[in-house]
C-alpha positions as CSV (number, residue, x, y, z in Angstrom):
1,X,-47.4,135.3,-16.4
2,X,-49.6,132.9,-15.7
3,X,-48.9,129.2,-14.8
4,X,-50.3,127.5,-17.8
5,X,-48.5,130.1,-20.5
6,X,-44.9,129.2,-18.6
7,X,-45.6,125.5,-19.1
8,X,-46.1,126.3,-23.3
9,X,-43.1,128.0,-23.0
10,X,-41.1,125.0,-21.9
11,X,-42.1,122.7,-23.9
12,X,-38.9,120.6,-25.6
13,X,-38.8,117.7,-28.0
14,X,-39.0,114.3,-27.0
15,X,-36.7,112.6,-25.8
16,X,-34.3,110.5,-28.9
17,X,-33.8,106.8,-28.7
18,X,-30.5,105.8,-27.3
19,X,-29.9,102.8,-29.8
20,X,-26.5,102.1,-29.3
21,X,-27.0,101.5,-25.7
22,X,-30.3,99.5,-26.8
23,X,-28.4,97.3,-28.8
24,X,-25.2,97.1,-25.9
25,X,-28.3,95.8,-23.6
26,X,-29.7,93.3,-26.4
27,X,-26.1,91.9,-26.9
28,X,-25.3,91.6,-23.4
29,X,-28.7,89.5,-22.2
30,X,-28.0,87.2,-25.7
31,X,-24.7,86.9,-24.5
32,X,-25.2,86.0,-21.0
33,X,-28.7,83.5,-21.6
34,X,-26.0,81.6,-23.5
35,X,-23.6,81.6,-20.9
36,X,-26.2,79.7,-18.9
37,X,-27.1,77.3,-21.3
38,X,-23.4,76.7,-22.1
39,X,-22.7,76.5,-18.3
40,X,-26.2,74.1,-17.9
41,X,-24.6,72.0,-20.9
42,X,-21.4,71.6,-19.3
43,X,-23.2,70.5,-16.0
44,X,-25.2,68.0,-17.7
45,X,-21.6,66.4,-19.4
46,X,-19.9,66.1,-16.3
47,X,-22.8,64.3,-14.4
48,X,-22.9,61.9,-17.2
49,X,-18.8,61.3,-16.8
50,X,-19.5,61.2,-13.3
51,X,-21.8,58.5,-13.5
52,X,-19.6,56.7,-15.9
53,X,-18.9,53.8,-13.8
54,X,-22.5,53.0,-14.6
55,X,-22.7,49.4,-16.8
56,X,-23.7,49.5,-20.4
57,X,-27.3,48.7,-20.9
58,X,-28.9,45.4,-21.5
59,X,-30.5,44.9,-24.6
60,X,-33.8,43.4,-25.2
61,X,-33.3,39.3,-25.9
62,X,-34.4,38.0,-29.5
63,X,-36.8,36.0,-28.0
64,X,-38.3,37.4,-24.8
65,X,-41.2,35.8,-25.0
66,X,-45.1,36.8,-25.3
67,X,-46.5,40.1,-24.1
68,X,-47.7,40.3,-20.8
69,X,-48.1,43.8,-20.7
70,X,-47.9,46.8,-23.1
71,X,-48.1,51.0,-22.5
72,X,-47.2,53.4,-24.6
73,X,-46.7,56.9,-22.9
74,X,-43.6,58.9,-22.1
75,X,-40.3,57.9,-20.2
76,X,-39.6,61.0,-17.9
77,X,-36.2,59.8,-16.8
78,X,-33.9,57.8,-14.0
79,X,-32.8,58.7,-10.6
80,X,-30.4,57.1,-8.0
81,X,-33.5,54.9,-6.1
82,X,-35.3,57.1,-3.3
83,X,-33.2,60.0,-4.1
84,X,-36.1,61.6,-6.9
85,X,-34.1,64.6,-7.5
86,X,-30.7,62.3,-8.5
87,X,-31.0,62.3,-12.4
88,X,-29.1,59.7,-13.9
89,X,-27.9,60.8,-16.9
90,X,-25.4,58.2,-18.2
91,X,-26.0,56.3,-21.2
92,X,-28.9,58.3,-22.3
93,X,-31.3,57.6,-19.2
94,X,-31.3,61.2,-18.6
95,X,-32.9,62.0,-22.0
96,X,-37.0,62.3,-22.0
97,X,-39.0,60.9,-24.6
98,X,-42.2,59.1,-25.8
99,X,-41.9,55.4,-24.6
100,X,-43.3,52.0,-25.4
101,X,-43.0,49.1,-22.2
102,X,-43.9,45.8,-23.2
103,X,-43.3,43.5,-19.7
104,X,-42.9,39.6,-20.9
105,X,-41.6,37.1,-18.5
106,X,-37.9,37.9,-19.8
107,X,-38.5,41.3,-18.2
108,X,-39.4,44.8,-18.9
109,X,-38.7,46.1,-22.9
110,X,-38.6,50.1,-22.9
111,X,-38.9,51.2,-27.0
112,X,-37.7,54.9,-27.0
113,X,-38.1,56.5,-30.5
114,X,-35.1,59.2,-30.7
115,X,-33.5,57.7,-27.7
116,X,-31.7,55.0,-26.5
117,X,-33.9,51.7,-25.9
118,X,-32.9,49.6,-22.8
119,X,-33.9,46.1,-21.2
120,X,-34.8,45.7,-17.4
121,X,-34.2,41.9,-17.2
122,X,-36.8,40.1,-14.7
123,X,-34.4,39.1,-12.3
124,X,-33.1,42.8,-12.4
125,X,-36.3,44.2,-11.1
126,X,-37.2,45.2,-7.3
127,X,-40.1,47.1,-7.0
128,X,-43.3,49.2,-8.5
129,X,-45.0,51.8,-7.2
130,X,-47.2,55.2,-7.8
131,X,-45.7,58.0,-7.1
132,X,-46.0,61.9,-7.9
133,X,-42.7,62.9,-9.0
134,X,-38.9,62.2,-10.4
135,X,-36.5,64.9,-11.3
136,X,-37.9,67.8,-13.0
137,X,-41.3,66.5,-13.5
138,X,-43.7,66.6,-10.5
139,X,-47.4,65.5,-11.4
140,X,-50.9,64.6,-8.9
141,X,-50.2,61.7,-6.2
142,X,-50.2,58.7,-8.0
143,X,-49.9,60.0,-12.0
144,X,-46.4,58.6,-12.3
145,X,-45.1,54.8,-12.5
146,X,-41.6,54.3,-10.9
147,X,-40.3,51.2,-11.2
148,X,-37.1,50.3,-9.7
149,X,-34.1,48.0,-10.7
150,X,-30.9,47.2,-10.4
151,X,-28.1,47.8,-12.4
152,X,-24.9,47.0,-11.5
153,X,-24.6,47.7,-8.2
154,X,-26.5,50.5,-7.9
155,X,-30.4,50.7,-7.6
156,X,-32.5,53.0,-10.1
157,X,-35.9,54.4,-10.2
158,X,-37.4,55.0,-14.0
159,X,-40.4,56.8,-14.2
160,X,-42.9,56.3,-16.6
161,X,-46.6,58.3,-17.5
162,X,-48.9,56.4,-19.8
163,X,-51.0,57.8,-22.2
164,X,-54.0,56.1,-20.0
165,X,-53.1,56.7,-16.3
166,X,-55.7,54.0,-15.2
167,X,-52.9,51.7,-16.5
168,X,-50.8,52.2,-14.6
169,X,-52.6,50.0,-11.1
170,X,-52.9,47.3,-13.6
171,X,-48.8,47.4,-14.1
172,X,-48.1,48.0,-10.5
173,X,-49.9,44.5,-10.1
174,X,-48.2,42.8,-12.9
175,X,-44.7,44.1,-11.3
176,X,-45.4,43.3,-8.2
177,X,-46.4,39.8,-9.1
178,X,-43.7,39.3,-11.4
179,X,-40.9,40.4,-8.6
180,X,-42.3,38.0,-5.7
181,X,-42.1,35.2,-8.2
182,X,-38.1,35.7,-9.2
183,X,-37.6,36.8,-5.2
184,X,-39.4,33.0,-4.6
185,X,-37.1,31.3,-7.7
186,X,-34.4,33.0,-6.1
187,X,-34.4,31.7,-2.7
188,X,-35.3,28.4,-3.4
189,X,-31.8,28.0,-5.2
């Protein structure tokens, strides 16, 4: 026989699905993507109870005065200061969101809508700055403004993107300026 007539004479049927082991397979990844995001969860908890020695946070005063300042943009969270990858995550400073500053000489007013707001009073605050990153979002040199307070005793860097990036310089300025003059009130008491 030739070659070609014993390869029609072997011919079988395809192959049949295997669904049960199809559906053992489906089950197994569902089962261990939630794993993850349960163990991710848990993560996320026990930072914040590790961090709960962190003060509650100030609220905004009744009257803090006229606007210096506004931006709306988005708040992309808090770290321990100079340590960018240190996510704070107690009383909701971990939690990302749209975000309207307003900076009046009582301090620095951040509006979050389906978060927690919170007050950086003047005296509170100790520097401003560009920078290109804070944990979990990393953007060009200069695209991000970190501004750094205190809080009890520990420092924290908040960073903030507005909607207009060329803002931003204009509120490093106003920061900057507004810290030298409490660091001046400050000393001279």
């Amino acid at each position: 026989m030739t070659p070609v007539l014993l390869l029609a004479a072997e011919k079988e049927s395809a192959q049949v699905t295997d669904w049960a082991a199809r559906i053992g397979w489906v089950v197994g990844l569902a089962l261990f993507v939630a794993l993850v995001y349960w163990l991710m969860r848990e993560g996320w908890k026990w930072r914040g109870t590790l961090q709960g020695d962190l003060p509650e946070l100030p609220a905004a005063p009744d009257e803090p005065g006229p606007a210096r300042l506004t931006m709306s943009g988005r708040y992309h969270g808090s770290t321990t200061a100079g340590q960018w990858l240190d996510r704070i995550v107690a009383h909701g400073l971990g939690t990302r969101s749209r975000a309207e500053l307003t900076l009046t000489d009582a301090g620095l007013d951040v509006v979050r809508p389906g978060a927690d707001d919170f007050f950086v009073p003047a005296a509170a605050l100790r520097e401003a700055r560009l920078d290109k990153g804070i944990a979990g979002k990393v953007l060009t040199e200069g695209g991000l403004l970190v501004v750094t307070w205190e809080h009890g005793d520990r420092l924290i860097d908040s960073g903030f993107r507005s909607d207009h990036a060329a803002e931003h310089h204009e509120w490093v300025a106003a920061l900057t300026s507004m810290i030298e003059t409490h660091s001046k009130e400050g000393a001279e008491r």
